[in-house]
C-alpha positions in Angstrom: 15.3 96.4 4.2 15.4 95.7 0.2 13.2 93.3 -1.5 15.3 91.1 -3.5 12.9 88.5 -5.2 9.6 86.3 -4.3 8.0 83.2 -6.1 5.4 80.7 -5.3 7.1 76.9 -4.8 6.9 73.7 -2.6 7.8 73.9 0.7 11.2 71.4 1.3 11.2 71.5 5.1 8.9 72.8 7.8 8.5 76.4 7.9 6.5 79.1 10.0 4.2 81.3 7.9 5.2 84.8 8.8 1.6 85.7 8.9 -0.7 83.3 10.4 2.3 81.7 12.2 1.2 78.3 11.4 3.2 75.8 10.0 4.1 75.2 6.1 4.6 71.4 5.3 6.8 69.7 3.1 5.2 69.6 -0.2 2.9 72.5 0.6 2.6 75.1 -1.7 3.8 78.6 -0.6 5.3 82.2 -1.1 9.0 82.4 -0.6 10.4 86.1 -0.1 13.6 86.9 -0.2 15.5 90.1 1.0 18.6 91.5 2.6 18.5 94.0 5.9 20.8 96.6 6.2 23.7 95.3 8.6 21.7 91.8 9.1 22.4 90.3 5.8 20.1 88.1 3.8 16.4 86.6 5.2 14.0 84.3 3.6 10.4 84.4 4.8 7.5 81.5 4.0 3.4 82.4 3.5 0.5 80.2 2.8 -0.4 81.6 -0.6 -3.8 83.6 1.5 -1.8 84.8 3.9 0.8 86.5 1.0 -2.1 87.3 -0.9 -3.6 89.1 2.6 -0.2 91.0 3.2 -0.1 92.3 -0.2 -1.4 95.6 0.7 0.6 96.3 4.0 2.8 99.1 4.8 5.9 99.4 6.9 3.8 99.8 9.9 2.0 97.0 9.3 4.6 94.6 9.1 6.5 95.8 12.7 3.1 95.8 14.5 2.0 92.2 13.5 4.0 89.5 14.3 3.9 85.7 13.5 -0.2 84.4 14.8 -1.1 87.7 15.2 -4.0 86.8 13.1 -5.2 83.7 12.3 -5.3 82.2 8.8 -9.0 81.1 9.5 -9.5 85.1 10.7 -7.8 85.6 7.0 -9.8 83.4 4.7 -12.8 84.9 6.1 -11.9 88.7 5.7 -10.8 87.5 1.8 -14.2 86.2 1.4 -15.8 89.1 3.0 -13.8 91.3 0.8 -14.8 89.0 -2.6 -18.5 89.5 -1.6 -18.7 92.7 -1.5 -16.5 93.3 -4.4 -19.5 91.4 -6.5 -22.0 93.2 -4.8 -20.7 96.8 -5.8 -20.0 94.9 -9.5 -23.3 94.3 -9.8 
């Protein structure tokens, strides 16, 4: 699996979020990633912007053990915010 390039845009069609699994809608902004698999050709994958921002510090691992709604973007949101409180609490 190679990385090939990613950029934030506006959904044009209806597309799953590879994390949360729930649906991106026209007009909605979002993370398109782009890449090419080794004998499968090229892929294009969709994220709600918290949901790439969440997956930012995954590993391989990661990735193959957490499918599509394995975790929900509310689930998400609420680690992120967990994460940015405690962030300011060690800052201060």
């Amino acid at each position: 699996m190679a990385y090939v390039d990613d950029k934030e845009g506006k959904a044009r069609k209806s597309h799953q979020c590879r994390v949360c699994g729930d649906m991106i809608q026209p007009g909605e902004t979002c993370r398109i990633y782009r890449g090419v698999e080794d004998g499968e050709g090229f892929y294009t994958l969709h994220f709600h912007p918290v949901c790439w921002d969440y997956s930012r510090d995954w590993h391989d691992y990661d990735w193959e053990n957490c499918g599509p709604g394995a975790i929900s973007r509310r689930e998400i949101e609420g680690e992120m915010e967990y994460d940015r409180k405690v962030d300011e609490r060690k800052a201060s």
